[in-house]
N, C-alpha and C positions, 0 to 999 in steps of 0.2 A: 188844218187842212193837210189830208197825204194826196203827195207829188211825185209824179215821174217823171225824171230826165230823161231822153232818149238822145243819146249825142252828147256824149260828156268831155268835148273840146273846149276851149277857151270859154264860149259863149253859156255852153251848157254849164260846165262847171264854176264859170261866175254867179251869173243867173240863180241856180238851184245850191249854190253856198251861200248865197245874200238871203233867200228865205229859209236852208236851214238856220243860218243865223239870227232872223227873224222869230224862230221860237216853231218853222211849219216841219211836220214830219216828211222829210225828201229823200226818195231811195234814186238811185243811176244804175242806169244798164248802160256798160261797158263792155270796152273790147280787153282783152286778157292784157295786157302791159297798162292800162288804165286801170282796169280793176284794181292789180297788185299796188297802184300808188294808193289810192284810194284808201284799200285796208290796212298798208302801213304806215302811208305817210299823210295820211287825209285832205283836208284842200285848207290851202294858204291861200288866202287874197288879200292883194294889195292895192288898193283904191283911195282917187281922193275922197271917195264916201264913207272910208276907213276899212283898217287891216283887221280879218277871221283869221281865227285858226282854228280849224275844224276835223279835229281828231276822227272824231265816231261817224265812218261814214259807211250807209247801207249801199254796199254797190251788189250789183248782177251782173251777172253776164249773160248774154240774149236766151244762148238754154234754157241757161233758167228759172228763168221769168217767165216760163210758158207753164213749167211746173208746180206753180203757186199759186191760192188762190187769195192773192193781196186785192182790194181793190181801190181805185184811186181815182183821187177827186176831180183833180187836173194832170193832164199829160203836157209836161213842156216838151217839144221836139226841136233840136236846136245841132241839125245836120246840113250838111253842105249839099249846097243845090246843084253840083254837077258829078 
């Protein structure tokens, strides 16, 4: 299954680390100091449902997501409602 994060804070980024983990192909669109963790330091989660570490991660940035023609299965949107 390919997945888009849109909102890759706490929620987003648990969430869409649990099914890259999972084995699903997950890309995040990010804002530019998110992005850079992303590419370098990938996403670490630490749950009692057990600890990822998730090197390889496809992040974007909103530009450029417009420029692609990826298409995707499901959209998680996982931004703050105010």
């Amino acid at each position: 299954m390919n997945v888009l994060v849109i909102g890759s804070g706490a929620i987003g980024s648990y969430f869409g680390g649990c099914l890259l983990a999972a084995g699903h192909d997950v890309s995040f669109v990010a804002r530019e100091e998110r992005y850079r963790q992303f590419t370098t330091k990938g996403i670490h989660i630490t749950s009692i449902c057990g600890n990822h570490v998730l090197p390889n991660i496809k992040a974007y940035l909103p530009n450029e997501l417009m420029h692609t023609s990826i298409e995707f299965d499901v959209v998680l949107l996982a931004v703050k409602s105010n």
